[in-house]
C-alpha positions as MATLAB code, in Angstrom:
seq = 'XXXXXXXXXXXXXXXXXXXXXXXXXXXXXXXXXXXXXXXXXXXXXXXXXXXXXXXXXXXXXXXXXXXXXXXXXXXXXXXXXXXXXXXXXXXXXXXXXXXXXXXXXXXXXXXXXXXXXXXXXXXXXXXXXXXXXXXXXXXXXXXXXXXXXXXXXXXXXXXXXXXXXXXXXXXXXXXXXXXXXXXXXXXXXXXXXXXXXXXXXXXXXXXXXXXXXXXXXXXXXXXXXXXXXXXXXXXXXXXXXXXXXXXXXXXXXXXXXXXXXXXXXXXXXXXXXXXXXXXXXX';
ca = [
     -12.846   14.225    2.581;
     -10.516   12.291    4.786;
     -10.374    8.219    4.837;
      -8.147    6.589    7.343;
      -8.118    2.635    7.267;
      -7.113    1.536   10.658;
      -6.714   -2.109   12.552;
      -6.333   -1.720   16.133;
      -5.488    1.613   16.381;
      -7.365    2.484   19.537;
      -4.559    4.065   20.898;
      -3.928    6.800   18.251;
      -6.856    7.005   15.903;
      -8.839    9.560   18.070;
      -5.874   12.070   17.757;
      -5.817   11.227   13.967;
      -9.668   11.803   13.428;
      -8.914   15.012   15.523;
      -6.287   16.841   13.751;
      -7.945   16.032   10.457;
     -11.305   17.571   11.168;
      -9.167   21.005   11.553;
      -8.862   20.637    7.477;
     -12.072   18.499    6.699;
     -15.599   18.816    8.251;
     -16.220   15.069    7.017;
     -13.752   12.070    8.058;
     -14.590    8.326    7.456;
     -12.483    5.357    9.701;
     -12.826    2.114    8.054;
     -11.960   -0.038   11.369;
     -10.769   -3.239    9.187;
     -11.907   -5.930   12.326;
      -9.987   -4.169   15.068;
     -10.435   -6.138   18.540;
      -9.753   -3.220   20.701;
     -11.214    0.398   21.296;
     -10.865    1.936   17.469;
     -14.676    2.411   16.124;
     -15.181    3.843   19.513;
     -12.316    6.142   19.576;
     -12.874    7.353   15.920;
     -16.519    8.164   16.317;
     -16.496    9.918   19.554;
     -13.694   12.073   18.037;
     -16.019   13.225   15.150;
     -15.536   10.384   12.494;
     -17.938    8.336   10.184;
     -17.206    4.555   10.998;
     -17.412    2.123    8.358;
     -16.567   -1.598   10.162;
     -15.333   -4.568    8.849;
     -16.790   -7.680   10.966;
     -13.433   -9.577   10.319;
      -9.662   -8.299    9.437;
      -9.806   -8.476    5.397;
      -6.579   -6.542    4.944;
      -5.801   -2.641    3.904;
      -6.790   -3.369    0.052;
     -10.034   -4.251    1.444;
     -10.396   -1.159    3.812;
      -9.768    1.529    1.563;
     -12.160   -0.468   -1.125;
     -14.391   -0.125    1.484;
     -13.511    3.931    1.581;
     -13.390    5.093   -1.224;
     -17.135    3.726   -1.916;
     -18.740    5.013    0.857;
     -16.968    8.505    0.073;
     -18.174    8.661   -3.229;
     -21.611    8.802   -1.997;
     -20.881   12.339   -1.216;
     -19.306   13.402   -4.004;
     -16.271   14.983   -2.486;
     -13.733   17.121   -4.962;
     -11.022   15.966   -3.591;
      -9.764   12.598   -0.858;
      -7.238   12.451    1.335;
      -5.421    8.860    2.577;
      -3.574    8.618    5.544;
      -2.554    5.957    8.122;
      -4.356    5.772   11.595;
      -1.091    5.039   13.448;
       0.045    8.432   13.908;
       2.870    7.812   11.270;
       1.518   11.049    9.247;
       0.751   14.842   10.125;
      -2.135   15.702    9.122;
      -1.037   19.126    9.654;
       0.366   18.642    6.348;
      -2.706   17.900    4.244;
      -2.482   21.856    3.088;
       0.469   20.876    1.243;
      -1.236   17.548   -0.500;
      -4.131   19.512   -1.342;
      -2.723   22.217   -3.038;
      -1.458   20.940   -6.437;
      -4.897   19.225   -6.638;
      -6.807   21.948   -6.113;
      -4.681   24.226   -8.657;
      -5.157   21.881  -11.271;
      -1.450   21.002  -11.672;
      -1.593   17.569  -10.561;
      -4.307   14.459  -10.178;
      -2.650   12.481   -7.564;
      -0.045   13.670   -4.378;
       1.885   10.994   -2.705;
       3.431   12.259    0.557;
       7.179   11.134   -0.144;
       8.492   10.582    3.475;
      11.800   10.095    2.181;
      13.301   13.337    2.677;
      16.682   13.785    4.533;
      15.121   14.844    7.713;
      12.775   11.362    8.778;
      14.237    9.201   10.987;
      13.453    5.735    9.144;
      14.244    2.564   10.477;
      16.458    0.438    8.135;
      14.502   -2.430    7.079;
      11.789    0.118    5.648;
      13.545    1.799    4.343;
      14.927   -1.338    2.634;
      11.513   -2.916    2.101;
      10.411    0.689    1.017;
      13.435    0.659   -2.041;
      12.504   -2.481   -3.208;
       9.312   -2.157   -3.661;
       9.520    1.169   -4.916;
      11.955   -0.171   -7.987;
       9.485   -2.950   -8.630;
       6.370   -0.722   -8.371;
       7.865    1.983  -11.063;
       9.140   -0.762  -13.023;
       5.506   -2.150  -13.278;
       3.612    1.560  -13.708;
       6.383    2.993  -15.689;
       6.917    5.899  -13.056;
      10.160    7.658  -11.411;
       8.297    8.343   -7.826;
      10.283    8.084   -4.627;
       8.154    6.723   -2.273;
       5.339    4.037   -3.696;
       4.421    2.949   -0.415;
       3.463    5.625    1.083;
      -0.430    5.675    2.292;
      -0.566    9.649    2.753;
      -2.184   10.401   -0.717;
      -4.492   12.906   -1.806;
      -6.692   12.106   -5.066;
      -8.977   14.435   -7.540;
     -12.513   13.011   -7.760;
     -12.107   12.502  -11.334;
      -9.545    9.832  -10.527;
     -11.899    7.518   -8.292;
     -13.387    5.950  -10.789;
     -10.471    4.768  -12.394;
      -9.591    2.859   -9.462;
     -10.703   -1.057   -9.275;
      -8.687   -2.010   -6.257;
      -8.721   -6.164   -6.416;
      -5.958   -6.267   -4.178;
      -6.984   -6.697   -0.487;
      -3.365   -6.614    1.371;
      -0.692   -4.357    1.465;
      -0.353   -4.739   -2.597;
      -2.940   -2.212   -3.194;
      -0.712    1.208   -2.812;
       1.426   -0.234   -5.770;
      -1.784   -1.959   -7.805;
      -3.607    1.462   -7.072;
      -0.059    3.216   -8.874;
      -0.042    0.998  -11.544;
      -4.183    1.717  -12.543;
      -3.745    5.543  -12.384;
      -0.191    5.875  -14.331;
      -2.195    3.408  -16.996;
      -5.175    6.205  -16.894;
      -1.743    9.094  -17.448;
      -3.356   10.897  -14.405;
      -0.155   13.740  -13.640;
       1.051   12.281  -10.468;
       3.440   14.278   -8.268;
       5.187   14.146   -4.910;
       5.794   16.314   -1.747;
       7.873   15.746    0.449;
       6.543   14.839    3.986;
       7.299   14.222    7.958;
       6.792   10.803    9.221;
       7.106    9.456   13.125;
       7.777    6.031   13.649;
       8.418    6.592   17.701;
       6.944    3.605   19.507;
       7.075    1.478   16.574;
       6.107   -1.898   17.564;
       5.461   -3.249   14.260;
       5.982   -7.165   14.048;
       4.938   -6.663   10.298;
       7.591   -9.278    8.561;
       9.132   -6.650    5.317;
      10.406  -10.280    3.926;
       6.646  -11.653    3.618;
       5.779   -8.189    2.529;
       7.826   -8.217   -0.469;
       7.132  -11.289   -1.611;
       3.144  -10.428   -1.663;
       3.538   -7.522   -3.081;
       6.222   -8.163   -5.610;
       3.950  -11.480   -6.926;
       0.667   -9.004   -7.116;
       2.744   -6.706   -9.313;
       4.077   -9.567  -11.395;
       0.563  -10.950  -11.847;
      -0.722   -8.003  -13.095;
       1.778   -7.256  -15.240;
       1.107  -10.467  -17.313;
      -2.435  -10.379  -16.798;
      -4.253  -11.437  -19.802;
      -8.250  -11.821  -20.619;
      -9.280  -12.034  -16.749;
      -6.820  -14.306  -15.711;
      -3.150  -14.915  -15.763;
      -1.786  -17.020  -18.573;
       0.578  -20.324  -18.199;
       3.183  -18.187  -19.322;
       2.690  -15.168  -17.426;
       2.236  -17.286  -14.067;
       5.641  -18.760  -14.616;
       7.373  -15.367  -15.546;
       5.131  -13.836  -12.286;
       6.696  -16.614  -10.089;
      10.040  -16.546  -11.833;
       9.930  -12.692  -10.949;
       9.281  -12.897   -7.239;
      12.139  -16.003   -6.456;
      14.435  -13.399   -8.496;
      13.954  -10.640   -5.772;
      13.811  -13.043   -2.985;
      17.448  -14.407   -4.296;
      18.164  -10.673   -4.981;
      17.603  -10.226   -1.180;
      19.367  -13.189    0.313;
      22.325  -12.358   -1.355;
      21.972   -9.029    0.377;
      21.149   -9.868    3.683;
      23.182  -13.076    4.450;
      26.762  -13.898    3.566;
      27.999  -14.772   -0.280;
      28.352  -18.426    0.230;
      24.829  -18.614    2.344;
      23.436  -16.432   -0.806;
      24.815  -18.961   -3.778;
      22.717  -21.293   -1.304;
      19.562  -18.989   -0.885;
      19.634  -19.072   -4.872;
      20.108  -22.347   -5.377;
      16.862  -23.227   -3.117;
      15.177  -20.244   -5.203;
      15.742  -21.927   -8.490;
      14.611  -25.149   -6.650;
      11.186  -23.049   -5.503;
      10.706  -21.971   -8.975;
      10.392  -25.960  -10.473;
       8.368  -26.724   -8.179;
       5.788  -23.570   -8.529;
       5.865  -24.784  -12.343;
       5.330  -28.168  -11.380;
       2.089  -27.243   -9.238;
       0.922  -24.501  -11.235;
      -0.708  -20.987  -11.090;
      -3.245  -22.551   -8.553;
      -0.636  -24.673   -6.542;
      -0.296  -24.128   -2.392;
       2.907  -21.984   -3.077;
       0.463  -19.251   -4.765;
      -2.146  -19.537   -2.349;
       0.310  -18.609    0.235;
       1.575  -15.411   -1.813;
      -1.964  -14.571   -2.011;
      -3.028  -14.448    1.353;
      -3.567  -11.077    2.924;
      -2.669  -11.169    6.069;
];
């Protein structure tokens, strides 16, 4: 079974839904509160629509997903993007290892020598990737990617809490706790026409706090000390960063203000407005 979360993809999701019914008879769009033509599209190209009345964030769509397709028992599920960025040509290649019995999870790894990337993803995409093995205990190249292919046996084990762009790492982090054999394939990936105004900074910072969160997660909720090593965490990569993307003398100053952030996110605690902001999901 294929699951495509999409927001606003009128544009491309009807090709999506199309070349993916060539490899599965049953697709499911979860159209995450799109404003424009995407439940349409999606369903008169073949696809199950599952819609979100509001925008709740990709965490929340594939949530949504991965319930309704295990209803129908599927043996294996297939995740891709509904922007056109993956082939689903290549969903053969994905499915294979699964269906041999040689591996539990694929991630398509689009970071092969022959995608044209642009920079700051594949910037965003390294950080993130260090910070996401770091937290599952994994050596994968690409933790970000959202063309994924999962045995049904692994479903269960997946309790996504995460409703932004955090869930591709906190979905990592659950299955490499499980010791589900995860492995990678290398894949192509189009970003022509990319008119993302998605802020990789922001991005980061969300998704670098989830992973800190969890990792010092302790009877339901985060401890004193874990919130202030979860905090302390995400200033150190935002510092990290500043230092890298603005002068050295502009960086001693983007540190400085970190260290400054830091106090004050003790000062108002794990419930204070700075964590409320983290948390948001859009």
């Amino acid at each position: 079974m294929v699951c495509i979360p999409a927001f606003n993809e009128g544009k491309t999701i009807g090709r999506v839904v199309r070349q993916s019914k060539t490899f599965s008879s049953h697709v499911l769009v979860c159209d995450d509160g799109s404003i424009d033509e995407t439940s349409f599209e999606a369903a008169s190209n073949g696809a199950m629509v599952a819609k979100h009345e509001r925008n709740l964030g990709k965490g929340a769509a594939l949530r949504t997903l991965l319930h309704e397709a295990a209803k129908l028992n599927p043996d294996v599920i297939v995740t891709l993007d509904g922007d056109g960025q993956h082939d689903p040509s290549e969903i053969p290649l994905l499915v294979a290892p699964v269906l041999e019995g040689t591996a539990d999870v694929v991630i398509g790894s689009r970071f092969s020598g022959d995608n044209r990337i642009p920079l700051y993803r594949q910037m965003g995409n390294s950080v993130l990737t260090i910070i996401t093995n770091w937290s599952a205990g994994t050596k994968l190249r690409d933790t970000q990617s959202g063309f994924r292919v999962y045995s049904s046996r692994v479903i269960p084990c997946i309790m996504i809490t995460e409703n932004g762009m955090g869930v591709d790492s906190e979905i990592l982090v659950e299955i490499a706790r499980e010791r589900f054999r995860i492995e990678e394939r290398n894949v192509s990936v189009s970003y022509s026409g990319d008119t993302s105004t998605f802020n990789p900074v922001s991005h980061i910072a969300r998704v670098t706090w989830s992973l800190a969160r969890g990792k010092y997660h302790s009877f339901g909720r985060i401890s004193k000390a874990g919130g202030f090593v979860a905090l302390a965490s995400l200033v150190g990569v935002l510092a990290a960063l500043g230092s890298f993307l603005v002068p050295f003398s502009l960086g001693l100053g983007v540190s400085a203000l970190a260290l400054s952030v830091v106090s004050l996110a003790v000062v108002l605690g794990p419930s204070g407005k700075l964590v409320r902001w983290i948390k948001k999901t859009k």
